[in-house]
mmCIF file of the C-alpha atoms, coordinates in Angstrom:
data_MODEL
# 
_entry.id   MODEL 
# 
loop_
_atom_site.group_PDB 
_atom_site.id 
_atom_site.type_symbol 
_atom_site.label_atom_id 
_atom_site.label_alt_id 
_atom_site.label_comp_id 
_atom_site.label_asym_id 
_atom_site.label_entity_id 
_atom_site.label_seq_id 
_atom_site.pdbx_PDB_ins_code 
_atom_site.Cartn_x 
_atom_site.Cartn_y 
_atom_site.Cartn_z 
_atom_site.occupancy 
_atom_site.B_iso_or_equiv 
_atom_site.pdbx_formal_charge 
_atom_site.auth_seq_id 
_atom_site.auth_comp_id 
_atom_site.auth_asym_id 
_atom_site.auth_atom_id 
_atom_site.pdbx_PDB_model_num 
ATOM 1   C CA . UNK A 1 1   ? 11.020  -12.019 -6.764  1.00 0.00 ? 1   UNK A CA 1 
ATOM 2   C CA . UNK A 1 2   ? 7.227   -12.597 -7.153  1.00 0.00 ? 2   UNK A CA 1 
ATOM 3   C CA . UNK A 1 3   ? 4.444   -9.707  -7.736  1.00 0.00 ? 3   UNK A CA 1 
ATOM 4   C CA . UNK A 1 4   ? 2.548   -9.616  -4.709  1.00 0.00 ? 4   UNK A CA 1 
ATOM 5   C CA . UNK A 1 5   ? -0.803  -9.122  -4.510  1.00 0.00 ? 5   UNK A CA 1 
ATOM 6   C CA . UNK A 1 6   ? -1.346  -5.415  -3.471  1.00 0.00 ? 6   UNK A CA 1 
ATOM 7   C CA . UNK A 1 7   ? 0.047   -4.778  -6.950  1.00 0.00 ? 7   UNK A CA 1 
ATOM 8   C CA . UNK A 1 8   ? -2.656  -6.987  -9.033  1.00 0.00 ? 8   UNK A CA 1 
ATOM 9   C CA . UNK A 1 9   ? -5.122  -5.781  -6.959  1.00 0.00 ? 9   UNK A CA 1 
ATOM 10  C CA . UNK A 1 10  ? -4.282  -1.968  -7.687  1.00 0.00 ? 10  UNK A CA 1 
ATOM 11  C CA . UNK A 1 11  ? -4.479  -2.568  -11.625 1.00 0.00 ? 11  UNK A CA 1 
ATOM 12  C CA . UNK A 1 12  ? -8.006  -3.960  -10.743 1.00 0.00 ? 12  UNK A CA 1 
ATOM 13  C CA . UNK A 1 13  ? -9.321  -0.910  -8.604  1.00 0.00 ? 13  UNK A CA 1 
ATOM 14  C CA . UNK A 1 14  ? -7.447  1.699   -11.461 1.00 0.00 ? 14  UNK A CA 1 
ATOM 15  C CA . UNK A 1 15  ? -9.629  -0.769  -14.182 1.00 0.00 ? 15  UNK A CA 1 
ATOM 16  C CA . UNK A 1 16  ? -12.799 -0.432  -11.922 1.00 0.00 ? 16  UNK A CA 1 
ATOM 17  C CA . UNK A 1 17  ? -12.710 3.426   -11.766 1.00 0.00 ? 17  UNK A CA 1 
ATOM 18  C CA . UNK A 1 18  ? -12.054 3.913   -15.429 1.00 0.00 ? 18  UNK A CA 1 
ATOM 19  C CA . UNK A 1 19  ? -14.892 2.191   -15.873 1.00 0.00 ? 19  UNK A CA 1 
ATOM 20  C CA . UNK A 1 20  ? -17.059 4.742   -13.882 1.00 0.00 ? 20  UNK A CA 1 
ATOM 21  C CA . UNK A 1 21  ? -19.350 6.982   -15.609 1.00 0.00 ? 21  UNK A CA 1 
ATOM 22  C CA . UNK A 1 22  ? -18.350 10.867  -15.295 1.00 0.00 ? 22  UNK A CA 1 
ATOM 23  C CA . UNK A 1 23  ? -19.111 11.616  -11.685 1.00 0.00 ? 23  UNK A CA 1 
ATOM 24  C CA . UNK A 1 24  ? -19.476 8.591   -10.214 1.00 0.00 ? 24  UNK A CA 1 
ATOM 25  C CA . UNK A 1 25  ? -16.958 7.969   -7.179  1.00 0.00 ? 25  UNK A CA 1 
ATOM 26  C CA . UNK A 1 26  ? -16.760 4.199   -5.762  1.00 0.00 ? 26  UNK A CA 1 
ATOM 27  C CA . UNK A 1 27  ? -16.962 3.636   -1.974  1.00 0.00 ? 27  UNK A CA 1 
ATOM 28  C CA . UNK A 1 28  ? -13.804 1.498   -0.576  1.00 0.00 ? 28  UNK A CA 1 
ATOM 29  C CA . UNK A 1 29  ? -16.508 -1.094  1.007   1.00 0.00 ? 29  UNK A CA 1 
ATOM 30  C CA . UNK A 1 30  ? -17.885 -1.014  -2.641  1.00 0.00 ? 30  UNK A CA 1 
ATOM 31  C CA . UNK A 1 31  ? -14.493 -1.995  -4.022  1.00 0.00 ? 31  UNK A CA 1 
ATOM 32  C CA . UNK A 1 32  ? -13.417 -3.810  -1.118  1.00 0.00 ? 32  UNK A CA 1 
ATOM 33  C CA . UNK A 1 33  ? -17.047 -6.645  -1.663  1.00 0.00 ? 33  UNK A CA 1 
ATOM 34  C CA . UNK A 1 34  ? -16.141 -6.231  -5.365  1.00 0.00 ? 34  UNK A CA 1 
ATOM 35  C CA . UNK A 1 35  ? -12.124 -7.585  -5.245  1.00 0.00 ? 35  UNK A CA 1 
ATOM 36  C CA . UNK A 1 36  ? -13.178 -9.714  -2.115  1.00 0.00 ? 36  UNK A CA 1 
ATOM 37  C CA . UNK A 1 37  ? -10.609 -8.422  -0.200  1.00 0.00 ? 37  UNK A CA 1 
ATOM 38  C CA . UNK A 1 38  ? -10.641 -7.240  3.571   1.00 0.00 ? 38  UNK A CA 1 
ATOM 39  C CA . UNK A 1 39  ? -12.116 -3.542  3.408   1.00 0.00 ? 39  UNK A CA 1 
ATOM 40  C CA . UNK A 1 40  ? -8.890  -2.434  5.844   1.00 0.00 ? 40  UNK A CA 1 
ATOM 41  C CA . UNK A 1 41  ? -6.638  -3.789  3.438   1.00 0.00 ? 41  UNK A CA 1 
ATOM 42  C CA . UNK A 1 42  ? -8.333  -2.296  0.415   1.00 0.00 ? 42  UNK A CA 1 
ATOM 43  C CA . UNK A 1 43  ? -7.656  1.167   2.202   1.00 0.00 ? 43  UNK A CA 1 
ATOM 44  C CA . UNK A 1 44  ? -4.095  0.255   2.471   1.00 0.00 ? 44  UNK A CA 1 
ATOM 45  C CA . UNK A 1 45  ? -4.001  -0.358  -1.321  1.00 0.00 ? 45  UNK A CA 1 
ATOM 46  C CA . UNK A 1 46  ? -6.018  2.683   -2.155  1.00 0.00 ? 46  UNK A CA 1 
ATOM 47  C CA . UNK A 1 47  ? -4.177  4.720   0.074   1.00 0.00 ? 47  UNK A CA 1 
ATOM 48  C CA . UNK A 1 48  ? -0.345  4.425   -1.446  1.00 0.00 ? 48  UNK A CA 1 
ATOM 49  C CA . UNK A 1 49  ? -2.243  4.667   -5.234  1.00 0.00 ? 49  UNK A CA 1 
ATOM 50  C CA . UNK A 1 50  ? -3.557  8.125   -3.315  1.00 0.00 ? 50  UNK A CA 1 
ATOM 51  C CA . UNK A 1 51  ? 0.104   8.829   -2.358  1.00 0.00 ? 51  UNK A CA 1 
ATOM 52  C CA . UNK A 1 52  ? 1.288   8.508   -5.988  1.00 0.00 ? 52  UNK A CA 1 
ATOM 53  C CA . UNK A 1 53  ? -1.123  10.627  -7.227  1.00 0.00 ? 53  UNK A CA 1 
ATOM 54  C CA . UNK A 1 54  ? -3.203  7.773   -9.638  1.00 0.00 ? 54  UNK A CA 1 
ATOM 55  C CA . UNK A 1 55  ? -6.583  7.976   -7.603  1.00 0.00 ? 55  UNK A CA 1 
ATOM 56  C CA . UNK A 1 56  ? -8.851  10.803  -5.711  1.00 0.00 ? 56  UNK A CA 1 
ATOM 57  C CA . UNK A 1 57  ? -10.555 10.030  -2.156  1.00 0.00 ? 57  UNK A CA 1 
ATOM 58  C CA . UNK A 1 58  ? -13.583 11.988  -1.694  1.00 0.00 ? 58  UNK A CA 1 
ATOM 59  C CA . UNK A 1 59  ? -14.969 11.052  2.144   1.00 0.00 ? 59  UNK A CA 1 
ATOM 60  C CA . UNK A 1 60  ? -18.188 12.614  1.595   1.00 0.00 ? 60  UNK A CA 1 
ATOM 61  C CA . UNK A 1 61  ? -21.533 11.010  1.346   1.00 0.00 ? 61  UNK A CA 1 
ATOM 62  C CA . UNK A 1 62  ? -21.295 10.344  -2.385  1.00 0.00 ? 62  UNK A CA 1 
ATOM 63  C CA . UNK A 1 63  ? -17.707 10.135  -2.464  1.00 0.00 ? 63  UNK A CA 1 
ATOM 64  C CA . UNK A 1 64  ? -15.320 7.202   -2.902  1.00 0.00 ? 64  UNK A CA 1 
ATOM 65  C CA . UNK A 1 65  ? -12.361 6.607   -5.063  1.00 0.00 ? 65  UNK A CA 1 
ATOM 66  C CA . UNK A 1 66  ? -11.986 8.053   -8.327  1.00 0.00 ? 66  UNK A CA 1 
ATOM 67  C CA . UNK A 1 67  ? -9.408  8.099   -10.939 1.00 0.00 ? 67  UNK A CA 1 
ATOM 68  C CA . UNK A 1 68  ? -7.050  11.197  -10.882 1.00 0.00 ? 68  UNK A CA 1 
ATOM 69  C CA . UNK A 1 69  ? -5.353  10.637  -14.034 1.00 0.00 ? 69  UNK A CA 1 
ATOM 70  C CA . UNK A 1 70  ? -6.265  9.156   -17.256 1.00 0.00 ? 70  UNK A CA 1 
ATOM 71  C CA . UNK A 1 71  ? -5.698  5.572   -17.995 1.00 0.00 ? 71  UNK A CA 1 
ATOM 72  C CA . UNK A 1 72  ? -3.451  6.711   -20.750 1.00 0.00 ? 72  UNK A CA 1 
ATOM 73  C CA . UNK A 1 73  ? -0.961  8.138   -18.669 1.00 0.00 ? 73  UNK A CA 1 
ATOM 74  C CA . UNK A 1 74  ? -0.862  5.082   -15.772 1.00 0.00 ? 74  UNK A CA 1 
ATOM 75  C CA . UNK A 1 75  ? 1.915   2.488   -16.678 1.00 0.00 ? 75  UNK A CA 1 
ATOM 76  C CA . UNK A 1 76  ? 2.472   -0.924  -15.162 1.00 0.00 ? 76  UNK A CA 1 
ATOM 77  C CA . UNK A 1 77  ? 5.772   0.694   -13.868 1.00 0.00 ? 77  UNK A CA 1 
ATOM 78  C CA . UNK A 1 78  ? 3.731   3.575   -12.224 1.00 0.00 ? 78  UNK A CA 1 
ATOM 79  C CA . UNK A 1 79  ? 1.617   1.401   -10.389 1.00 0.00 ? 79  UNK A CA 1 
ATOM 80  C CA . UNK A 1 80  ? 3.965   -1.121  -9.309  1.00 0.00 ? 80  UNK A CA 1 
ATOM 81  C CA . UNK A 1 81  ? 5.885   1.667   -7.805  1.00 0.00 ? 81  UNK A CA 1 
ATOM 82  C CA . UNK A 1 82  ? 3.157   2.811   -5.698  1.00 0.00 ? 82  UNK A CA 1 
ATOM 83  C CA . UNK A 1 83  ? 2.599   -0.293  -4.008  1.00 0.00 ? 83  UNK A CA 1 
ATOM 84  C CA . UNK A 1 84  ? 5.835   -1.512  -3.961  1.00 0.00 ? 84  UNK A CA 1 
ATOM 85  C CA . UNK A 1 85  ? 8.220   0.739   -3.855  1.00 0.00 ? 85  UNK A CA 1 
ATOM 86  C CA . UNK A 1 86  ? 10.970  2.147   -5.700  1.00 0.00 ? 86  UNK A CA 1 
ATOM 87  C CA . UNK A 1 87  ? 13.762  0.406   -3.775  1.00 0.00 ? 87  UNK A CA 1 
ATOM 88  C CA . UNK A 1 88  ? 15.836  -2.250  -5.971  1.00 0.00 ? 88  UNK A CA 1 
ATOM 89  C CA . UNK A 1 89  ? 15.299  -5.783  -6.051  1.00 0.00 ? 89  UNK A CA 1 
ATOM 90  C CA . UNK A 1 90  ? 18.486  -6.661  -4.586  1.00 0.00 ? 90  UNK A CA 1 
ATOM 91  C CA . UNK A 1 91  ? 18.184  -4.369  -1.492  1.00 0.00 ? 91  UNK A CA 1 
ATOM 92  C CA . UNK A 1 92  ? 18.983  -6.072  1.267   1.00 0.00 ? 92  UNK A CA 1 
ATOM 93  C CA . UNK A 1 93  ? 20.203  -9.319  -0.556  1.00 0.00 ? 93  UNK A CA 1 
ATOM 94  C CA . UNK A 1 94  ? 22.917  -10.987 1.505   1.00 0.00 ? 94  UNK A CA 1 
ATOM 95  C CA . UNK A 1 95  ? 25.578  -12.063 -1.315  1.00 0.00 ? 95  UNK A CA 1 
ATOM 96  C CA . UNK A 1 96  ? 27.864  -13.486 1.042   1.00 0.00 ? 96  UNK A CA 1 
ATOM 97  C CA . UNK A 1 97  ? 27.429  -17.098 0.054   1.00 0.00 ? 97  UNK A CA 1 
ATOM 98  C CA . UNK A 1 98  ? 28.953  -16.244 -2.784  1.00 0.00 ? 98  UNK A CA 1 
ATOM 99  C CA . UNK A 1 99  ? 31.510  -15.620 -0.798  1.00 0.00 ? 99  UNK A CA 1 
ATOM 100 C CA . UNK A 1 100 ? 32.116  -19.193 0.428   1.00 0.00 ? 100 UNK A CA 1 
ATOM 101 C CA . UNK A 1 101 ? 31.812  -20.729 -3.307  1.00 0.00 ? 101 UNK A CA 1 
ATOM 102 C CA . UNK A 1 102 ? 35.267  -18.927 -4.360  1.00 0.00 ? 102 UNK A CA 1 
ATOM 103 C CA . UNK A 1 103 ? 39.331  -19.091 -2.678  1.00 0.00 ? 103 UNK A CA 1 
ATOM 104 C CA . UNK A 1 104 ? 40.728  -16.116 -3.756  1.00 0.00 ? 104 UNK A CA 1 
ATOM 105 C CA . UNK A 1 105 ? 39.229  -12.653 -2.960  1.00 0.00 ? 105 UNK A CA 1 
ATOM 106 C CA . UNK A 1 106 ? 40.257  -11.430 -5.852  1.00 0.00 ? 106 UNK A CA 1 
ATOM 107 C CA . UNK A 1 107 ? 36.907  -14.393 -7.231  1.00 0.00 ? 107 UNK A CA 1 
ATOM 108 C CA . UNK A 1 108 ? 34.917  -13.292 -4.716  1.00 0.00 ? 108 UNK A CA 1 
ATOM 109 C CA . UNK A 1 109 ? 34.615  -9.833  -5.846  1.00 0.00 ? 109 UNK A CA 1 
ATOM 110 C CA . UNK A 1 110 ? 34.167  -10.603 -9.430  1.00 0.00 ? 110 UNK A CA 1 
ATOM 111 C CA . UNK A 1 111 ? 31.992  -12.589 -9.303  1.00 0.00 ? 111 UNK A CA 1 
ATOM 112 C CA . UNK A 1 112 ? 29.976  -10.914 -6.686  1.00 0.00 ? 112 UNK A CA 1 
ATOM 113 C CA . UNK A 1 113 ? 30.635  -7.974  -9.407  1.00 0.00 ? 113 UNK A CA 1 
ATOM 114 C CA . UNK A 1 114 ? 28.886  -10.075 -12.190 1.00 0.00 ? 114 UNK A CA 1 
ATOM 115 C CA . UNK A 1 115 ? 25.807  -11.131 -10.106 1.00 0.00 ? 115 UNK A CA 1 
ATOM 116 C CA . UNK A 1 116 ? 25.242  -7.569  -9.422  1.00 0.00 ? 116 UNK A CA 1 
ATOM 117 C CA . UNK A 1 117 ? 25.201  -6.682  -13.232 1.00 0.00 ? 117 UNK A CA 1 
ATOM 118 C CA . UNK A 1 118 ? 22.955  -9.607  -14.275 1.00 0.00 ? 118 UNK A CA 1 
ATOM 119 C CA . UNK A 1 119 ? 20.465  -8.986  -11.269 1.00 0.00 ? 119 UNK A CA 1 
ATOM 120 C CA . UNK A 1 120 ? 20.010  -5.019  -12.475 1.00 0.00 ? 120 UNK A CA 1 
ATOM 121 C CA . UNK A 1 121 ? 20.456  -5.913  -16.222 1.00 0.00 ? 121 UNK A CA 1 
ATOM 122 C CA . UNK A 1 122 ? 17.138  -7.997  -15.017 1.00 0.00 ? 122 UNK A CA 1 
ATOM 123 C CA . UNK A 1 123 ? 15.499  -5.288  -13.011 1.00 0.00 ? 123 UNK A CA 1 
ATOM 124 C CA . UNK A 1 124 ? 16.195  -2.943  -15.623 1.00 0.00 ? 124 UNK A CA 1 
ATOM 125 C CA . UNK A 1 125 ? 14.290  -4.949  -18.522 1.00 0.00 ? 125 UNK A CA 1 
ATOM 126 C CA . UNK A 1 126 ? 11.275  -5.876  -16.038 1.00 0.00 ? 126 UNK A CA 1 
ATOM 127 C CA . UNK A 1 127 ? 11.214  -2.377  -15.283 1.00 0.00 ? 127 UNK A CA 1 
ATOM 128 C CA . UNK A 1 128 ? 11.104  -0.670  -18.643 1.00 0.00 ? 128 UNK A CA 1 
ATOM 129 C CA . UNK A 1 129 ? 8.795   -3.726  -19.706 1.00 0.00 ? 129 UNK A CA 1 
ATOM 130 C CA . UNK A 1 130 ? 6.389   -2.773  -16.857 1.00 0.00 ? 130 UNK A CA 1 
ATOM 131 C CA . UNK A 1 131 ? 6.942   1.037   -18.133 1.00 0.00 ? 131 UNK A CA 1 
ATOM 132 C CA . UNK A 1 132 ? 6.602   0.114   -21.897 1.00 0.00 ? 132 UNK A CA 1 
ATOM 133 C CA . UNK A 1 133 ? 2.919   -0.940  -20.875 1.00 0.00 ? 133 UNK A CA 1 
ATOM 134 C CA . UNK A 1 134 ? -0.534  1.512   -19.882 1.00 0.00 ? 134 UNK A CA 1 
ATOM 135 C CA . UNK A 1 135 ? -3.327  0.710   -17.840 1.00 0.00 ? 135 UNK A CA 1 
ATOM 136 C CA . UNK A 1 136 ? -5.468  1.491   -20.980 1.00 0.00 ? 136 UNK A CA 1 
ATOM 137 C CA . UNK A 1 137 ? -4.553  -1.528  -22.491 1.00 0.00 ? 137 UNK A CA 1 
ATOM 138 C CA . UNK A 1 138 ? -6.761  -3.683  -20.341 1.00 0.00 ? 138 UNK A CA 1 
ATOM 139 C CA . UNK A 1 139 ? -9.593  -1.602  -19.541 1.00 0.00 ? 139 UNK A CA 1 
ATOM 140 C CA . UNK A 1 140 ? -12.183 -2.837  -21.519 1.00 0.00 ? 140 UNK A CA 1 
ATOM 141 C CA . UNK A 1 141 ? -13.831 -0.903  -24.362 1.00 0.00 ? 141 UNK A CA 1 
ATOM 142 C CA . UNK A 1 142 ? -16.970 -1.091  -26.580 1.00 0.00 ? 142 UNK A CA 1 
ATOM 143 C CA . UNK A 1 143 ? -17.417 -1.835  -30.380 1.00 0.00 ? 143 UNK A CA 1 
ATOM 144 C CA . UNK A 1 144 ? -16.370 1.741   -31.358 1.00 0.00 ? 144 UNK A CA 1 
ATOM 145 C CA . UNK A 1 145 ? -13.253 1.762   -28.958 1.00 0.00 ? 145 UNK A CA 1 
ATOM 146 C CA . UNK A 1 146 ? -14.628 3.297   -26.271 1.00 0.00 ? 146 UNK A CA 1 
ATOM 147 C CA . UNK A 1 147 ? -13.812 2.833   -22.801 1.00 0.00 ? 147 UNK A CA 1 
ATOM 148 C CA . UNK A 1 148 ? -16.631 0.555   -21.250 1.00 0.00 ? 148 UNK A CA 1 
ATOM 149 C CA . UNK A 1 149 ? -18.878 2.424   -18.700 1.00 0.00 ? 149 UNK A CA 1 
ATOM 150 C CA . UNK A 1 150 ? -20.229 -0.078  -16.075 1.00 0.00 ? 150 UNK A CA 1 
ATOM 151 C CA . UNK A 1 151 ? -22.922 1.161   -13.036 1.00 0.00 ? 151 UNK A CA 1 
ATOM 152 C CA . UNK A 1 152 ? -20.505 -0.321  -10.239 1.00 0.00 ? 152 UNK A CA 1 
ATOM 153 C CA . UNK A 1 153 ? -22.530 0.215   -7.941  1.00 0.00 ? 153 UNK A CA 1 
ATOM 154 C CA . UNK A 1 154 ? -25.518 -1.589  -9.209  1.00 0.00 ? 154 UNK A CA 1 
ATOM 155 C CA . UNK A 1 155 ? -23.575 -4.599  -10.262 1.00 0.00 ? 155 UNK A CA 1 
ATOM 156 C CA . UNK A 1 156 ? -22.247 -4.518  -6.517  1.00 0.00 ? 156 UNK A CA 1 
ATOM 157 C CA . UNK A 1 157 ? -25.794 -4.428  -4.685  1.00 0.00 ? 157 UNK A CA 1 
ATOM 158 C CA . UNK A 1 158 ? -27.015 -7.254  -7.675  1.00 0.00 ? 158 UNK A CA 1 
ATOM 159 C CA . UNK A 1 159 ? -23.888 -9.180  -6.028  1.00 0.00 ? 159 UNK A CA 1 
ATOM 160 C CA . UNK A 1 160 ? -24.604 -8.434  -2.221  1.00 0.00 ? 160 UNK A CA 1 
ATOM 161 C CA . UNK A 1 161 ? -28.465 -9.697  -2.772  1.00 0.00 ? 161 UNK A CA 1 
ATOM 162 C CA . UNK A 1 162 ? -27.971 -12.965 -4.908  1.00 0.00 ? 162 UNK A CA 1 
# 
């Protein structure tokens, strides 16, 4: 198993939009120039973090992505699920080799028994570790602990003309 991107790249849009000053919506081709990522694929992102209920979409002429819930309440878990699904790791895993490596039957289907239980054991603790952790953790914050407020869209433009 490896994280793919869609995941890293959510945590980086929810950080973005915390950082927004009350009010303040981000545009996906905002984001999109921002993460350097295809502006299609950033709506593909944005949309399943939409589905789960972590951001708002606002199509209007000052509108853009928001955050829908606070920082606080967004684990690693949550987000992880959004883009990747809830299914478990070894969905779909064909265990049959195992099948080759061992005689009796009665070998095969222990030991395909005990692979199963050390694959979820593993799931399990990357789960809960991914649950353990909030999104507030890594948004940055100023000298009195406050969440850092950053004019996006400024920054972005700044970007676009240098």
């Amino acid at each position: 198993m490896k994280l793919n991107n869609p995941f890293i790249q959510s945590i980086g849009l929810l950080v973005m939009l915390a950082e927004l000053p009350a009010g303040v919506a981000l545009k996906s081709s905002e984001v999109s120039q921002q993460m350097n990522v295809s502006h299609s694929y950033l709506l593909k992102v944005a949309k399943k973090l939409k589905d789960a209920g972590l951001i708002d979409s606002n199509a209007s002429k000052k509108g853009g992505y928001t955050l829908k819930k606070p920082i606080d309440e967004i684990s690693f878990l949550t987000v992880f699920e959004a883009v990747e699904g809830t299914e478990p790791f070894t969905a779909g895993v064909d265990l049959s080799p195992i099948h080759t490596m061992f005689i009796s039957d009665q070998l095969v289907k222990a030991k395909s028994q005990l692979v199963n239980e050390i694959l979820s054991e593993a799931e399990q603790r990357y789960r809960q570790a991914l649950a353990d952790h909030k999104i507030s953790e890594i948004v940055p914050r100023d000298k009195a602990g406050q969440v850092l407020q950053l004019d996006w869209k400024s920054i972005i433009e700044k970007n676009r003309s240098s």
